[in-house]
C-alpha positions in Angstrom: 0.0 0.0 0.0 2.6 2.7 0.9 4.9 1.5 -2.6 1.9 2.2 -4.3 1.6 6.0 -2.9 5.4 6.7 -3.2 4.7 5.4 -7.0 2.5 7.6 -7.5 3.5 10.5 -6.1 6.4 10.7 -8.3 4.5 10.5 -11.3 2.7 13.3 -9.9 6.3 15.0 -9.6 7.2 14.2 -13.1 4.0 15.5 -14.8 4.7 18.7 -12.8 7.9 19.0 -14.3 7.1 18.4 -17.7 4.7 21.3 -17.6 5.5 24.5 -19.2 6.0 27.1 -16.2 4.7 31.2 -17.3 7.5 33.6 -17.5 7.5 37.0 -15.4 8.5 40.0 -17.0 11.2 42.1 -14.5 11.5 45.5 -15.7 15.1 47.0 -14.4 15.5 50.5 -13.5 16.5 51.8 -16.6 13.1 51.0 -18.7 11.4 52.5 -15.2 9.5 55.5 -16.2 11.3 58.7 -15.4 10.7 60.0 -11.5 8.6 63.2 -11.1 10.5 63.6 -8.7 14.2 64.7 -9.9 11.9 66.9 -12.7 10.9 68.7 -9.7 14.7 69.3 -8.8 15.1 71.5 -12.2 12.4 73.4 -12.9 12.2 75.7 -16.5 12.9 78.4 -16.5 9.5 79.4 -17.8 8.3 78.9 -14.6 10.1 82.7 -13.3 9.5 84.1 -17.0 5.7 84.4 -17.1 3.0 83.2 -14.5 -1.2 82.8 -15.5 -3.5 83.8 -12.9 -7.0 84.3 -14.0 -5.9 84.0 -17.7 -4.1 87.4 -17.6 -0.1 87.5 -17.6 1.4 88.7 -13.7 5.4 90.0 -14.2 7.2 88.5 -11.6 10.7 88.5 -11.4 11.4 90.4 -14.9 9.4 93.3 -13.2 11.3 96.7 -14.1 10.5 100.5 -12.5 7.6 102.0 -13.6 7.1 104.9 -16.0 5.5 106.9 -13.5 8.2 106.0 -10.4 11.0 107.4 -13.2 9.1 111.1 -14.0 9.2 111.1 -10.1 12.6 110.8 -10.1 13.7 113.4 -12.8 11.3 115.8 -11.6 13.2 115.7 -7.9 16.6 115.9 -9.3 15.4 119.0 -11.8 13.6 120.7 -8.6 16.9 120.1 -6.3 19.2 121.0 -9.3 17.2 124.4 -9.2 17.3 124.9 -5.3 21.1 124.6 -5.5 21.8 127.4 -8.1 19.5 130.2 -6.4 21.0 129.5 -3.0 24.6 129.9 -5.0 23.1 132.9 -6.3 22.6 134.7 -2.8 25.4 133.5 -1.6 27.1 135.6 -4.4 24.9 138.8 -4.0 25.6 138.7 -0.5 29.1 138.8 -0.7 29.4 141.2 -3.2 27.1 143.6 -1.0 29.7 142.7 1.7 32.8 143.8 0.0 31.6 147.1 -1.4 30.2 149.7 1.2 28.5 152.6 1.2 29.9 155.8 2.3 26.7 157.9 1.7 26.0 160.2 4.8 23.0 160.6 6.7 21.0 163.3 6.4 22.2 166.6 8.2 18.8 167.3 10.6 20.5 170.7 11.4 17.7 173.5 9.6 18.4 177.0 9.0 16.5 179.8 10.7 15.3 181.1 7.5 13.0 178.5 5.7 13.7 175.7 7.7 15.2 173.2 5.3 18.4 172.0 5.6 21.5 173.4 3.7 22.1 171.6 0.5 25.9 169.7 0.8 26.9 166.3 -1.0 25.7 163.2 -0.7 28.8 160.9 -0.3 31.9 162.3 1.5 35.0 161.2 3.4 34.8 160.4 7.3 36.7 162.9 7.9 33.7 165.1 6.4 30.9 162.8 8.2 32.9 163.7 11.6 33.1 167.2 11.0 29.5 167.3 10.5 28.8 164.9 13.2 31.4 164.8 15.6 29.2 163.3 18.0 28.8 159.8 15.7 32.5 158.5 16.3 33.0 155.3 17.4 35.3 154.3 19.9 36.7 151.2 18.4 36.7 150.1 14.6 36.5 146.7 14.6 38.9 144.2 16.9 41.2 147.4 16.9 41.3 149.8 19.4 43.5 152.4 21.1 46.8 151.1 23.6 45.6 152.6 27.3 46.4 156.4 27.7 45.4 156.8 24.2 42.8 158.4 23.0 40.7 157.5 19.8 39.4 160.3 16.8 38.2 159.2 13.5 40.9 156.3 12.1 43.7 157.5 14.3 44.4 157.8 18.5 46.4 160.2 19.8 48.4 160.6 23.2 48.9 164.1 25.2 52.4 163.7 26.7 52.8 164.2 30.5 56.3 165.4 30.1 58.2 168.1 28.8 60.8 167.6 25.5 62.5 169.5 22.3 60.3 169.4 19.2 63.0 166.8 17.8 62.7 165.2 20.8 59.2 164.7 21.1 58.9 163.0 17.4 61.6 160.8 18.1 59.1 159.8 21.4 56.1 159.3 19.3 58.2 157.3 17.0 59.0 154.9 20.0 55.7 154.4 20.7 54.8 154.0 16.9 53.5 157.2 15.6 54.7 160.5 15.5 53.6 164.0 16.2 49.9 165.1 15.5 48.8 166.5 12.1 46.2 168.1 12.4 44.4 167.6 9.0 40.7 168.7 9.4 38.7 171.3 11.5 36.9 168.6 13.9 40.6 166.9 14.4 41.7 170.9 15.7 38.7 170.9 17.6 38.9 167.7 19.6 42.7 168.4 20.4 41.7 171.9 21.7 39.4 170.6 23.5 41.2 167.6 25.1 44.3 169.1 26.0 45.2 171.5 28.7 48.4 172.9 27.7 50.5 174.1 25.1 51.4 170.9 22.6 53.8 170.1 20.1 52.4 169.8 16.7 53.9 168.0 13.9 54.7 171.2 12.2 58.1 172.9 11.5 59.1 175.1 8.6 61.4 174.5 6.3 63.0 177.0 3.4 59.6 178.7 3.0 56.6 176.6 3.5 55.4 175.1 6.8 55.4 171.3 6.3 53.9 168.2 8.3 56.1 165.6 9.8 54.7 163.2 7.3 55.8 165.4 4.3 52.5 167.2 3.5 52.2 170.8 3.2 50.1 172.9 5.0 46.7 174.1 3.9 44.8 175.4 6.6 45.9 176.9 9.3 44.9 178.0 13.1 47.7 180.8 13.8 47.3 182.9 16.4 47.1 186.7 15.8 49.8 188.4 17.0 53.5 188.1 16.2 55.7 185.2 17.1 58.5 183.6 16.0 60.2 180.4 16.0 60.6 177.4 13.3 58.0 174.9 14.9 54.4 174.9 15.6 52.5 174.6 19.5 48.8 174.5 19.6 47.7 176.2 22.8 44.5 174.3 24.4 43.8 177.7 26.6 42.7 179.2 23.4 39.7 178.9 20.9 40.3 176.6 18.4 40.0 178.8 15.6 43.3 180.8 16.0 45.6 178.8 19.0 48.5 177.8 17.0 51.3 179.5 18.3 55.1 179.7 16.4 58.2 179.0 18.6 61.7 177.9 19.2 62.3 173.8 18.1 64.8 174.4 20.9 62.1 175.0 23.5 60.6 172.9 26.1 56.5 171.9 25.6 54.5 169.2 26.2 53.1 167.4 22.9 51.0 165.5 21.3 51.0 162.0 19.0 49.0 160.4 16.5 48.9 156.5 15.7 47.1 155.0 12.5 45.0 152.6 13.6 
């Protein structure tokens, strides 16, 4: 019983064998279809160029300024361009005005007894001029410049009134030492604030020479304040005591006076 079952169960074997077996088909990774994947990896570049939304065209990354962004622009430069040159422009004008000044005078409120208008004189004059008609109107300083101590300022010069006693010869050679010399008197308000200031008799720079009366600074003389009276002598004293009209006063270089001297400032 059990040879009969072996028998037969290789028969069984035998027929199984002799049977045609189906072949499987094993694709390899080469006839795989491509992976979605790695086309994600690189995209086109269409993608950045141009995207749809709603059917229109959006710009995205080719975007470019505006026309309206770039009048904006040009019209900002043009408006600061213009802002620069008139501030240039008044800077200019300004500094012109600066450098050339006026030396018009005010107007003289003195009125005649008459008709009550003022006496007719010219409109632009020297400061000596302005002082004489307004001697009140000096300043004492011009600018950072002013007068050493002891010194006393009129117009665009100070003058000193000596203390001591010297020679005319000697007293220029003392107003030299202290950087000026001896007083010329070169206008009627510069005769009137010396007689006024001093006290005594003074030096002036005047001395004659051959047969003019000259200044110490080479000029000759004009206008003169001589007293009346005779007097002699080769150098010139203004006497303070006196009215300024007529207090100059001839005498002896040789002699002994106080005097007086005049700086530039």
């Amino acid at each position: 019983m059990e040879l009969q079952d072996i028998t037969k169960e290789g028969e069984r074997n035998e027929e199984y064998e002799g049977a045609s077996v189906p072949k499987v088909e094993v694709k390899i990774e080469e006839e795989a279809e491509p992976d979605h994947y790695s086309k994600l990896q690189s995209p086109s570049d269409d993608i950045y160029s141009e995207a749809l939304y709603a059917g229109d065209p959006v710009k995205t990354r080719a975007d470019k300024p505006t026309e309206g962004n770039t009048r904006l622009y040009r019209a900002a430069c043009l408006f600061l361009t213009i802002m620069c040159l008139i501030l240039l422009l008044l800077v200019i004008i300004l500094s012109v005005k600066l450098q050339t000044g006026s030396t018009i005078c005010p107007a003289r409120e003195e009125t005649t007894a008459a008709d009550g208008r003022s006496p007719p004189f010219d409109p632009t004059c020297s400061h000596e001029q302005c002082l004489a008609l307004f001697p009140s109107t000096q300043a004492q300083r011009r600018g950072c410049q002013q007068c050493p101590h002891g010194w006393r300022i009129f117009g665009r010069s100070c003058f000193y009134l000596s203390t001591t006693r010297l020679s005319w010869d000697e007293s220029q050679r003392n107003c030299s030492a202290r950087g000026g010399s001896l007083a010329v008197v070169s206008s009627r308000s510069l005769q009137n604030f010396l007689t006024k200031e001093g006290k005594m008799k003074y030096w002036i720079g005047l001395k004659h020479e051959g047969a003019t009366w000259t200044w110490v600074n080479n000029t000759l003389l004009r206008e003169s304040y001589w007293k009346e009276g005779g007097s002699q002598g080769d150098c010139g004293l203004l006497s303070s005591g006196q009215p300024p009209e007529k207090n100059w006063i001839r005498a002896s270089c040789e002699g002994y006076s106080y005097f007086i001297c005049q700086m530039e400032l």
